[in-house]
ROBAMI-487696 format. One line per field, with one value per atom (N, C-alpha, C): atom name; x, y, z; residue number from 0. Coordinates in pm, whole numbers, plus 32768, in hexadecimal, padded with zeros to 4 digits. Example, Ala and Ser with C-alpha at 12.3 -4.5 7.8 and 13.67 -1.06 7.14 Angstrom:
BEGIN
name: N CA C N CA C
px: 8527 84CE 8528 8505 8557 850A
py: 7DC7 7E3E 7EB6 7F1F 7F96 8003
pz: 830C 830C 830C 82C4 82CA 8313
resi: 0 0 0 1 1 1
//
This chain:
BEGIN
name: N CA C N CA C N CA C N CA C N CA C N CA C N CA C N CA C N CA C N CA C N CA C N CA C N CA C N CA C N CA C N CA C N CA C N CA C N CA C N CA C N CA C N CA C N CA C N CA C N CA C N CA C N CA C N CA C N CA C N CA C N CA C N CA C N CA C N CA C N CA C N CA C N CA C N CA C N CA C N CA C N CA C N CA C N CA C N CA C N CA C N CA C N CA C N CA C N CA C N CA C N CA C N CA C N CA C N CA C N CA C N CA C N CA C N CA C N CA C N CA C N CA C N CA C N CA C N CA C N CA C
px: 8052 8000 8056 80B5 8124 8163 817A 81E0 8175 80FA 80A2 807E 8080 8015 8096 8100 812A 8117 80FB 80FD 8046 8008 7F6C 7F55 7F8F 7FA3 7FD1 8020 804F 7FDE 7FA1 7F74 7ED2 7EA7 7E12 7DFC 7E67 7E5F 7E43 7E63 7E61 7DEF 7DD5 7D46 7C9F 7CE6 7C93 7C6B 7CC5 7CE1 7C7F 7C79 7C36 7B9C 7B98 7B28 7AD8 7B57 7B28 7B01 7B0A 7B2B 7B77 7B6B 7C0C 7C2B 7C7E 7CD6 7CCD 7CFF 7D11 7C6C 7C13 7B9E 7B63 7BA8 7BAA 7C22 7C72 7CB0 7CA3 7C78 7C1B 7BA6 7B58 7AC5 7B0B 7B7D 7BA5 7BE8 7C3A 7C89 7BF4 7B66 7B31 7B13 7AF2 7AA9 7B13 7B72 7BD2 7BE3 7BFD 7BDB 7C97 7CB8 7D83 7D86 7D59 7DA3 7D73 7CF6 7CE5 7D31 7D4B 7DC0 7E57 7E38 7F0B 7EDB 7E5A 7E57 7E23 7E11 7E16 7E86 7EE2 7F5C 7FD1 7FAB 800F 8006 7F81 7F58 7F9E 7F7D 7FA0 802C 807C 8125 8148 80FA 8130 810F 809D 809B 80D6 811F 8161 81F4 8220 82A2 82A7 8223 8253 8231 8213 81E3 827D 82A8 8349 83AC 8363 83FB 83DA 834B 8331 832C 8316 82D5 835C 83DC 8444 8463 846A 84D5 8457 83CF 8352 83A0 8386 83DD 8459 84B0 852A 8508 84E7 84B4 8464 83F3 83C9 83EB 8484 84B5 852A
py: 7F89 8000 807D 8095 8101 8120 8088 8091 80DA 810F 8162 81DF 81CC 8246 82DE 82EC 836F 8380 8325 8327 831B 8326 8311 83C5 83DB 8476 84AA 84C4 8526 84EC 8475 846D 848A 8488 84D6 8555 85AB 8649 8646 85CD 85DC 85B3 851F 84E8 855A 858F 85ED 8626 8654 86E4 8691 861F 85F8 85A8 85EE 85C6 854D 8508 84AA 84DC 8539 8599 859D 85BD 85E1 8654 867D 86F9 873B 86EF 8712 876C 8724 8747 87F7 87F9 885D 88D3 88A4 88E6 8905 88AB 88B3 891F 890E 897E 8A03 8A25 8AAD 8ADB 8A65 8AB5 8B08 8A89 8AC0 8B4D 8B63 8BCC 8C48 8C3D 8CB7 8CD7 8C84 8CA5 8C88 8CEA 8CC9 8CD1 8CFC 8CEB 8C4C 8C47 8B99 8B25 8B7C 8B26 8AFE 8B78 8B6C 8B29 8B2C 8AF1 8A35 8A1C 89B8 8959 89AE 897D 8960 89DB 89E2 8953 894C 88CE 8855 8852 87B2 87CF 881C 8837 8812 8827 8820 8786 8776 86EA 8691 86A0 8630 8637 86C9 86BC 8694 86B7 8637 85B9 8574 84C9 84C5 8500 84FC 84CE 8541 852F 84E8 84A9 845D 83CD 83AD 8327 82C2 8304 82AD 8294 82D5 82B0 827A 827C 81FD 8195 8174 8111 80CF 811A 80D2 8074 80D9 809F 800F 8007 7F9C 7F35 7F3C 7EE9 7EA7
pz: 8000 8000 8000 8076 805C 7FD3 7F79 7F45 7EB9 7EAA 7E4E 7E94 7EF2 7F2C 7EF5 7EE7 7EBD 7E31 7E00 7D57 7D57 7DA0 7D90 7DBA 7DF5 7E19 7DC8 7D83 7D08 7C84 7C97 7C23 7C22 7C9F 7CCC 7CA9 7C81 7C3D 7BB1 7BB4 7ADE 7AD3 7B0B 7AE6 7AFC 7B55 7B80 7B36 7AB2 7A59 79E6 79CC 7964 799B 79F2 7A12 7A8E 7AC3 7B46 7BE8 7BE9 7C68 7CD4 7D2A 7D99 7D79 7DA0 7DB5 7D19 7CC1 7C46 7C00 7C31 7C00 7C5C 7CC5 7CF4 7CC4 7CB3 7C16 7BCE 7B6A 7AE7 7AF0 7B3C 7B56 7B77 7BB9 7BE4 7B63 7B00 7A7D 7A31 7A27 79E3 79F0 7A8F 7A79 7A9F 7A90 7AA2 7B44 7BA4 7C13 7C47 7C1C 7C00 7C9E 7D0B 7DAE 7DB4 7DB6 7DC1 7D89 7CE2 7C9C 7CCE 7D35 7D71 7DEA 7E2A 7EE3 7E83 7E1A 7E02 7E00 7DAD 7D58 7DDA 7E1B 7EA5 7EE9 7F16 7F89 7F29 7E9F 7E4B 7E67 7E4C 7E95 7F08 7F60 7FD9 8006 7FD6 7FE8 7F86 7F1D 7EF8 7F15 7F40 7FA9 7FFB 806D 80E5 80D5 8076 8040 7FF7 7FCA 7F8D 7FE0 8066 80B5 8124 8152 81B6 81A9 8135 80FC 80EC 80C1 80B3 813B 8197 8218 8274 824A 8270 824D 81A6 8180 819C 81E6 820A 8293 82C0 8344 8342 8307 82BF 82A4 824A 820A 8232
resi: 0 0 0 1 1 1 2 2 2 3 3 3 4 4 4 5 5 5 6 6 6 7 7 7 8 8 8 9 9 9 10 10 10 11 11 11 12 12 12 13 13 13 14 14 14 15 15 15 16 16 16 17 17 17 18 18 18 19 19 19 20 20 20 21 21 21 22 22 22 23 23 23 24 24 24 25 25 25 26 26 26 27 27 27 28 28 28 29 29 29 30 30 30 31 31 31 32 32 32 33 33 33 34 34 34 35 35 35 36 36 36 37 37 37 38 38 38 39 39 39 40 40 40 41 41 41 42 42 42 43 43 43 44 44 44 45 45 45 46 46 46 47 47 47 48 48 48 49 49 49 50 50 50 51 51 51 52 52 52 53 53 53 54 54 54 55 55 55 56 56 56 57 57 57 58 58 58 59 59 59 60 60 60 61 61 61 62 62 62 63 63 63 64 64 64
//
């Protein structure tokens, strides 16, 4: 389960964008309508959360393993 969940996270923004929802779909609805602060408090949060899944998830894994 660990060894997807950071790559299920970076990839929940895209699916989003074409239409499955999550984060991405809350994306998607703010590009449409020109709502550019929502566009950056979106983009920000998908950043910040796939930096700390970057930098938390491997040294989970070591530990783990």
């Amino acid at each position: 389960m660990l060894f997807r969940w950071d790559i299920n996270v970076r990839e929940s923004a895209v699916l989003g964008l074409v239409g499955a929802g999550g984060i991405g779909m809350a994306l998607d609805t703010a590009l449409n309508l020109f709502q550019w602060d929502r566009v950056a408090t979106v983009l920000l949060a998908i950043f910040v959360v796939v930096i700390a899944t970057e930098v938390v998830v491997p040294g989970i894994r070591r530990r783990m393993l």
